[in-house]
Residue, then its C-alpha position, 0 to 999 in steps of 0.5 A: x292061220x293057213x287053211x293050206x296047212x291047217x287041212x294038211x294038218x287035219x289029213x294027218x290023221x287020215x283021209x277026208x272028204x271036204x265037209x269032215x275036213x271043215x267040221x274037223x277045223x271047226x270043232x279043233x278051233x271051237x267054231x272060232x275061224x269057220x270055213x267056207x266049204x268052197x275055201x275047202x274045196x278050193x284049198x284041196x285043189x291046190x294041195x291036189x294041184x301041188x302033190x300035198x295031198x291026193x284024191x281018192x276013189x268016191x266013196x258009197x256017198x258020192x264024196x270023194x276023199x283026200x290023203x296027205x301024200x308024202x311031200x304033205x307029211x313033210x311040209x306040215x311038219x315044216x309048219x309045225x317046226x317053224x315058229x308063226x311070224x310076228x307079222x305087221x297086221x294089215x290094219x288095226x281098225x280101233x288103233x286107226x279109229x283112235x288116231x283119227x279121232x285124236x285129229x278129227x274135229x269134235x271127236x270124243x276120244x275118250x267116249x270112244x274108248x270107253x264104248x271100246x273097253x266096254x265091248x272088251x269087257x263083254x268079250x272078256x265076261x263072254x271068254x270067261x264063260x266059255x273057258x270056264x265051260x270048256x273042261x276035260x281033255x276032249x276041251x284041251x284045243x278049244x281051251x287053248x284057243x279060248x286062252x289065246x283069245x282071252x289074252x288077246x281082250x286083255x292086252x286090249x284093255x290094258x292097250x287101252x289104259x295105256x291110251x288113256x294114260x298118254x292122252x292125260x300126260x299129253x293134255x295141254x294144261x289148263x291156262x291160269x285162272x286170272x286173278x280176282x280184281x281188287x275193288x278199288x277200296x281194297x286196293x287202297x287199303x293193302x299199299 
């Protein structure tokens, strides 16, 4: 997610100073993604930097606040209206992991999977639990992020049966057992 747009978004519902603003993240995504308050402040400085956003005057505390200007209204809207590319995601470690154990030497491929599916399905239990708990409007965002996280555990489960499968159809098959010696007495008798 972009932090840029995410404080922009954030903003829209009226000045804030960088602390409200990365507890106002927090809290909109469940603690899922937490910032670091220096992300914040150093988001805020390129929105100031780029006429996005505009610092106000400090206030009784000593914190100074920030306002979406204009031109910021406008480009979270554009956020907003522009659907989320499907980008090619840097690295995958456990498709890499899998990869690389299918050609390392003495690698369980399928133990590897297995400790996978099991942390998976803890994630899944773990989800399950925090949906469950998640209840009323007030819950509606982190509902909705817990919906996209429990998605995103199953379609790993069901990646990961998808891997088992192909590795069962792909195993080389077993060479024929040879067929037992006739001692030398049966032999005779079956000509």
């Amino acid at each position: 997610m972009s932090v840029k747009h995410g404080l922009l978004a954030l903003l829209e519902r009226g000045p804030m100073y960088g602390y409200q603003l990365r507890v106002a993240f927090e809290e909109s995504t469940g603690g899922t993604w937490p910032l670091n308050i220096g992300q914040v402040y150093t988001t805020l400085s390129r929105l100031e930097r780029d006429d996005l956003v505009r610092a106000l005057p400090e206030g009784d505390g000593g914190q100074r606040p920030y306002e979406i200007t204009g031109a910021g209204r406008v480009e979270v809207a554009g956020w907003f209206a522009t659907p989320a590319a499907r980008r090619e995601r840097p690295r995958d470690e456990l498709a890499i992991k899998l990869a690389l154990a299918l050609t390392t030497p003495g690698v369980d491929v399928q133990a590897v999977m297995q400790v996978q599916r099991r942390s998976t399905m803890q994630t899944l239990q773990e989800l399950t639990r925090l949906k469950a708990q998640a209840i009323g409007p007030r819950d509606l965002a982190w509902g909705l992020v817990l919906d996209s996280m429990l998605f995103q555990a199953e379609t790993e489960v069901r990646w990961l049966d998808h891997c088992e499968a192909t590795l069962v159809r792909h195993a080389p098959a077993p060479p024929p057992e040879p067929l037992p010696a006739l001692d030398p007495a049966e032999e005779a008798s079956t000509r």
